[in-house]
C-alpha positions in Angstrom: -141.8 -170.0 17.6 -140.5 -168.3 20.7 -139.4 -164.7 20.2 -135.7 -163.7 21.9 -135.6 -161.2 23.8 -133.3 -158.3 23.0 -132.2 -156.3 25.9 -129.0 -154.4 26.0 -126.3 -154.7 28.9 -127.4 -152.6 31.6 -125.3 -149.6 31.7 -124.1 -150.3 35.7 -123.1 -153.9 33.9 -121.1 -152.0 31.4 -119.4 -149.4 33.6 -118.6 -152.3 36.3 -116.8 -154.2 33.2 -114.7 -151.6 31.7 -113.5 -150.6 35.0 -112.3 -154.3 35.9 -110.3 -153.8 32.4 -109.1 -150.6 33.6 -108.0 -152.0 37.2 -106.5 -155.2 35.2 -104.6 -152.9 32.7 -103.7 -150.6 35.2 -102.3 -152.9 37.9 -100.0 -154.8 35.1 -98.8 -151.7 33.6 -97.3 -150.4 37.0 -96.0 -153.9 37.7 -93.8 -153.6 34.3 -92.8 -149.9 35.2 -92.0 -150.8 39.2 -89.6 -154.1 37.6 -88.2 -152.4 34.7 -87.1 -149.5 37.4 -85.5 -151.8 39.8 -83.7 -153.7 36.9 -82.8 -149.9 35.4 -81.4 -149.0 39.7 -79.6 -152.2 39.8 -77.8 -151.5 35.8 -76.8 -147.9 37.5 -75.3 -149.1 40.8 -73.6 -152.1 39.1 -72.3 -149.8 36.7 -71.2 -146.9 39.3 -69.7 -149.4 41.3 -67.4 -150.3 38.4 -65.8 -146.8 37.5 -65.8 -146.4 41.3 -63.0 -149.2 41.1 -62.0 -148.0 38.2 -61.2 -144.6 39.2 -59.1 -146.1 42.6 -56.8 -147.4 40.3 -54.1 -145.6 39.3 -50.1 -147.0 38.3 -47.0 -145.1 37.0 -44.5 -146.8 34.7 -42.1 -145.3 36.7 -38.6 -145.9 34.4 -37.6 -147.8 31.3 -34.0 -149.5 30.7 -33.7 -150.6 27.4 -31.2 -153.3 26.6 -29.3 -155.1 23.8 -28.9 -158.7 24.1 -27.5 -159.7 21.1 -24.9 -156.8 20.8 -25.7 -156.0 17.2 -26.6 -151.9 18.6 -30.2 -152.4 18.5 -31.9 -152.9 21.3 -34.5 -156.1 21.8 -35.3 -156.3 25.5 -37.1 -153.5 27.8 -37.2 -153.4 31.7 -40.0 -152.0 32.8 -40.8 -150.2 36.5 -44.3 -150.0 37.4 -45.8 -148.6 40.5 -49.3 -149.1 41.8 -50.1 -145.3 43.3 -53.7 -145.8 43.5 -56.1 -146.8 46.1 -56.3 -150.3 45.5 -54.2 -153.5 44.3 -54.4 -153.9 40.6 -53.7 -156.1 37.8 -51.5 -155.4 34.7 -52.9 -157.7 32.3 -51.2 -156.2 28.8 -48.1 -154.4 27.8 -48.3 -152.7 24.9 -44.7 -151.1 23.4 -45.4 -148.7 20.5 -48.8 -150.5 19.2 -47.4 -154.4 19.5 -49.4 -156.2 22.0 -48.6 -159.5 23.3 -44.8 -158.9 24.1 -43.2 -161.5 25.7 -42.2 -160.5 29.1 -41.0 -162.2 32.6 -42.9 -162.4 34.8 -45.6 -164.0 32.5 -49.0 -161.7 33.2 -51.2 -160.9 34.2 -49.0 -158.8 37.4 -50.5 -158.1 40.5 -49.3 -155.2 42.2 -50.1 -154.2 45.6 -50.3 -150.8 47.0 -47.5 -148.4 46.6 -46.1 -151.8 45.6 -43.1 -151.7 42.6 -42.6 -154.1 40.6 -39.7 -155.4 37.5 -41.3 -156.4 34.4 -38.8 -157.7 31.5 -40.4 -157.0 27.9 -38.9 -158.9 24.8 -39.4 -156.1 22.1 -41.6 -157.0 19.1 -39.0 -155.8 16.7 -35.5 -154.3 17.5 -35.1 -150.6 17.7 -32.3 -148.1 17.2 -30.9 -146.1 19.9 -32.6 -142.7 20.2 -36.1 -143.9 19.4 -39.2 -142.5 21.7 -41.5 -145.4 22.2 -44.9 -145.6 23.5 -45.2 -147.9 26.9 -49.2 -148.9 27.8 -49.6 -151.1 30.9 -53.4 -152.1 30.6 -55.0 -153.4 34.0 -57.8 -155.7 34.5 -60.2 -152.8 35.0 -59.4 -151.4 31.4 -57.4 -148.2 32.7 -54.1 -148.2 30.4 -51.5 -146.3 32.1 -48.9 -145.0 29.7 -45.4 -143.1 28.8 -43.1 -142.0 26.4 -39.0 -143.3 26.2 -36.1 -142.6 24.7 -34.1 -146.1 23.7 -30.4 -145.6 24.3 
């Protein structure tokens, strides 16, 4: 019977083999870190760039007529002025009077609105309201800015 021989890993055979790990490890850790930064650089800009257009838009509901169609002395209807003051055109995509959303109104929206551009928007009232009543007006644009004010019915 032959004896085996029994000879350890030369120690330049070991040192040459955890350093190859070490490169290998090395190299694929800093190709996660370098990817994960560029995808983290390209989430900031995206998202800068998106308040930037945010921030450029700016709209003023100028005045609010409120009218009585029916002639039963509360009003049901709402005329709406809204100027675009900011630095870019905009889109008024909601009108929100005193917390009801989805108020029918003419034009249909969504409203584009040019710059220092005006614009009529009728508003059927979610429920009929007595003269003297301070209502809330939102005008929400595409960007998510609401731009709001407080009248008086009457």
């Amino acid at each position: 019977m032959k004896k085996l021989n029994r000879r350890g890993v030369s120690a330049i055979i070991a040192n040459l083999l955890i350093l190859s790990i070490v490169a290998v490890l090395g190299t694929t850790i800093f190709a996660l870190t370098v990817t994960g930064y560029g995808n983290y650089q390209t989430q900031v800009g995206q998202y800068l760039s998106n308040r930037a257009d945010m921030v450029s838009e700016y709209a003023i509901i100028e005045h609010a007529w409120f009218t009585d169609t029916d002639s039963n002395e509360l009003y049901d209807q709402a005329t709406l002025y809204i100027r675009n003051t900011g630095e870019t055109a905009l889109n008024i995509e909601a009108i929100d009077i005193d917390g009801s959303a989805g108020n029918e109104t003419a034009p249909t929206l969504p409203l584009s609105l040019g710059l220092d551009q005006v614009s009529e928007l009728n508003v059927t009232l979610s429920s009929e309201v007595a003269s003297g009543t301070l209502l809330y007006v939102e005008a929400v644009t595409g960007e998510g800015n609401v731009f709001s004010a407080y009248f008086e019915v009457g």
